[in-house]
N, C-alpha and C positions, 0 to 999 in steps of 0.2 A: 504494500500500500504506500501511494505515494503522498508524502504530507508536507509542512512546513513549520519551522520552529517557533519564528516569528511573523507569522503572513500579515501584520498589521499594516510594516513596512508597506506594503505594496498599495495600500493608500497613496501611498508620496509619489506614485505612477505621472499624476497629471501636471506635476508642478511644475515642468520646463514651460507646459502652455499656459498657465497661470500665469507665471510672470512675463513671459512677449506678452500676453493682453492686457496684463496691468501696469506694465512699465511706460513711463513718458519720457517722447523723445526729449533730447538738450537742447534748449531755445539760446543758441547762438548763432553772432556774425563772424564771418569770416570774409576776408577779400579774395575772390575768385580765381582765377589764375587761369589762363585761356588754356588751352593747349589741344591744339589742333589733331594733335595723334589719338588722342583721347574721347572725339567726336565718335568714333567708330563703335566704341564701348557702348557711347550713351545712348547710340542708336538703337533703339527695341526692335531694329527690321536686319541690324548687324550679324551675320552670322558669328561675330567672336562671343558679341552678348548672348545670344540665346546658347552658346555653348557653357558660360559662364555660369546661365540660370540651370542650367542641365548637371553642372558638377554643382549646384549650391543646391540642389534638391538632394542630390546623391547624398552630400555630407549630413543634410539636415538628418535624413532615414538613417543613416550609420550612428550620428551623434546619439539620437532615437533610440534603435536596438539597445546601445552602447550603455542606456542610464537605466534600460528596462532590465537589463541582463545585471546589472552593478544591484540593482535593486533585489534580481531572485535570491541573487549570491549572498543579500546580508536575511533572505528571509528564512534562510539555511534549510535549505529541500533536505529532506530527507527518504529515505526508502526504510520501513519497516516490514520486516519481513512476516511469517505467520508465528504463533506462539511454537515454543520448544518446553516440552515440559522437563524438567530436572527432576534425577531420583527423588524417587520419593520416602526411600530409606535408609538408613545408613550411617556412619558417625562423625563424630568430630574430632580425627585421629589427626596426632600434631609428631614428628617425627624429630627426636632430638638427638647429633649425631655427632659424639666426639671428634673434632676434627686437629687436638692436642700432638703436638711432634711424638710423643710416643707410639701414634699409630703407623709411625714409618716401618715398624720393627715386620721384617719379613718372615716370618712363622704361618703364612698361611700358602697354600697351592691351590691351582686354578689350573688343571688340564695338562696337570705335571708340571707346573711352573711355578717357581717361587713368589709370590707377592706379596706387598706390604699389606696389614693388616683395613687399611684404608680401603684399597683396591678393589678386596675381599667383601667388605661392605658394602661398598657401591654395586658392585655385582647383583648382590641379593637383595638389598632393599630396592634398589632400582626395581627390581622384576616382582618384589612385591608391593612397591607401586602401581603398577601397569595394572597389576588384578586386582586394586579397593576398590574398581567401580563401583560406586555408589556415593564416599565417602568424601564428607570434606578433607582435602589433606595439606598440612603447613610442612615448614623446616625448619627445626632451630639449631644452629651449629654453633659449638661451645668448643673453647680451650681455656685459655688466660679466661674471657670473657665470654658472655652465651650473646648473641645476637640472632634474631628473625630472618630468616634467610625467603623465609616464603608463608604470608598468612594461608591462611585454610582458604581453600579454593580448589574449584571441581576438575581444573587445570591439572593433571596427572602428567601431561605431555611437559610442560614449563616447568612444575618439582624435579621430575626427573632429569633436567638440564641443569638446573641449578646446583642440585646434587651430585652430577656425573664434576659439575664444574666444581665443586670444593674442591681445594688443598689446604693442607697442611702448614700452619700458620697464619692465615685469613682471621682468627679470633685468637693472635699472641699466640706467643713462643714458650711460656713457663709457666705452665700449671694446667689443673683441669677443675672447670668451676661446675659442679657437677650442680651444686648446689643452687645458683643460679639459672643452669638452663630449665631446672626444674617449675624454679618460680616464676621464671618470664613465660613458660608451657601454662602455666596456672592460671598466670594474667589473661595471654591471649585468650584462654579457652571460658574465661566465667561469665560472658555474656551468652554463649550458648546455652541449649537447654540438658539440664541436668545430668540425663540417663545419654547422653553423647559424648561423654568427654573418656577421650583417651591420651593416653602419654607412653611413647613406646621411645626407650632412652637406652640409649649403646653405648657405651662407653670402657675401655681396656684398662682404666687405672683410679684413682681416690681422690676424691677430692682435696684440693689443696688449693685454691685459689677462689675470687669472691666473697661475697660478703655474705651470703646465706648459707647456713650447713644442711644438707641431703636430708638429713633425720627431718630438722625443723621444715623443711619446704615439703617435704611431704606432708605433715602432720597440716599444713596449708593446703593441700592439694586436698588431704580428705575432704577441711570442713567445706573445700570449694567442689565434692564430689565429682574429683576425678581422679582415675583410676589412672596407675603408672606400672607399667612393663617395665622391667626395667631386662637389660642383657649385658653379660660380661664377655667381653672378645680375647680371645689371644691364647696359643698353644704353650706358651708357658710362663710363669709370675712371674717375666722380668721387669714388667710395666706397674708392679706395685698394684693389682687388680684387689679392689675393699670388695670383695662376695658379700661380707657381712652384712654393710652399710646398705650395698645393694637388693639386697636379701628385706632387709629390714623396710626400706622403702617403698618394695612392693606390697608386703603383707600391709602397712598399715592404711595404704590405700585400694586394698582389697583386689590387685594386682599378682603378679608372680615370677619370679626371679628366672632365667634364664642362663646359661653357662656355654656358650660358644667355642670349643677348641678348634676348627678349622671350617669351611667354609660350607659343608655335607651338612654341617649340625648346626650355624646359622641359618639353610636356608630351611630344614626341620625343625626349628622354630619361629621362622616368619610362617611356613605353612602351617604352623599350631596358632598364632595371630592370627592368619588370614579365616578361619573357622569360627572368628567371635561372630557371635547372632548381632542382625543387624538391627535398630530400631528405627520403628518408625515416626518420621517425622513432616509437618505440616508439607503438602504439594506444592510446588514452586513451579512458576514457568516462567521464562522469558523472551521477549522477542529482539530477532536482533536486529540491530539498525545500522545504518549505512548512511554514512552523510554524502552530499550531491554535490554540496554550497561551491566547489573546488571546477566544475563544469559551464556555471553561467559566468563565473567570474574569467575561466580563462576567456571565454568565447568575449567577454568583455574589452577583457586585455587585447587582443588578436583586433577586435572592433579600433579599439583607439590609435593603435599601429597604423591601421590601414589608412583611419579618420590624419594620423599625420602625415603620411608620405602622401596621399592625393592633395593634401591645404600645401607640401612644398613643394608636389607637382605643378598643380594650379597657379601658384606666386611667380614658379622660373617662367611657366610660360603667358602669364598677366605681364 
């Protein structure tokens, strides 16, 4: 359906003729100045004059188009398309994914090949991305500090990019704020409704950095009921991995602790993730829109172009 954002605009259509019939000529004298080459002009029977009146029509119709088109451009056309309706089940899973220099440690394999623990990750949350259809899904990537990588949005294609695109170092070089990404997961997720809120948190080592501790942002997370995954990575505790803290985190937000040693038994528990029941929540549609405004305006552009190279065509040969 084609519509307009501002069609009021297009009121303002008649003003060029508005003002020629309300404007008054200048009542002055001038002294005359003869000039005989210029008889031919004046002539109404001259063929230079009727060619004269011939381009001054042309210009008038161009100038014309020229304000009509300047005018659709600001009433911003738009194309809306028919509704799309959005799942209408599913959760509000927020992915929070250590991205601390420890995860360089290459202890994990991938098709006989050695890769770093990061790699390994990406791998499988990627591909258990692609199957939440349903699901709104965020990113939050923590080291030194936790930062929002990607709010909740049904966009699975643009997570998965973001995600593939983390490295190591992106949120500081010294520490893992375990604690933090939990409570920034907590924040985004407490205008959602209730029974939606997930927190699925991977991380290889203990918190040490930030200003909240694991224990206490969870005991935050419950009264905000939401539930936290949590998962421990790495084939051997050179990374300093807190099981405990991690352990303890899940249980008291009615969650469950996880223990990853290679990349077989990561993706054996995103497939135990991927089996939570989904719930249902209110229908959502949207339709999608297409703006135009970029179409009258160049045909505008292109009008005034033309409207100047015929006024300096016109001049050289006046």
């Amino acid at each position: 359906m084609l519509t307009m954002l501002w069609p009021w605009v297009l009121v303002l259509s008649p003003l060029p003729l508005v003002y020629r019939y309300w404007r008054k000529p200048i009542n002055q004298t001038i002294n005359a100045l003869r000039a005989p080459a210029m008889l031919a002009i004046a002539d109404p029977q001259s063929s230079q004059f009727k060619s004269a009146s011939w381009l001054k029509n042309i210009l008038k119709m161009l100038l014309g188009l020229c304000w009509l088109c300047t005018l659709l451009a600001l009433a911003r056309p738009q194309w809306i398309g028919d509704p799309v309706a959005l799942p209408t089940s599913g959760r509000d899973l927020l992915l929070a994914v250590d991205i601390s220099p420890s995860m360089r440690q290459r202890d994990m394999r991938i098709g006989g090949q050695a890769v770093n623990r990061l790699v390994a990750v990406k791998s499988v949350v990627g591909d258990f991305v692609a199957k939440r259809e349903g699901d709104r899904l965020g990113l939050v990537l923590f080291g030194e500090q936790a930062y929002l990588q990607t709010p909740l949005t049904f966009d699975r294609k643009t997570l998965q990019t973001l995600l593939y695109e983390a490295q190591m170092g992106f949120a500081g070089s010294n520490g893992t704020a375990i604690g933090d990404a939990i409570g920034l997961a907590v924040k985004r997720l407490q205008d959602r409704p209730k029974s939606h809120r997930v927190v699925i948190l991977l991380t290889d080592g203990a918190n040490n950095s930030g200003a909240l501790e694991p224990v206490k942002a969870a005991q935050l997370a419950r009264r905000a009921n939401v539930k936290i995954y949590t998962i421990g990575v790495g084939a051997r505790g050179g990374s300093g991995l807190d099981e405990q803290t991690l352990a303890e985190v899940a249980k008291i937000t009615g969650g469950q602790f996880f223990r990853a040693r290679n990349p077989a038994e990561l993706e054996a528990i995103y497939q135990e993730l991927n089996r939570l029941e989904p719930v249902d929540q209110e229908a959502e549609t949207i339709r999608p829109t297409i703006s135009l405004y970029h179409w009258p305006l160049g045909i505008a552009f292109v009008l005034s172009l033309l409207i100047a190279v015929i006024r300096q065509r016109g001049s050289i040969h006046g």
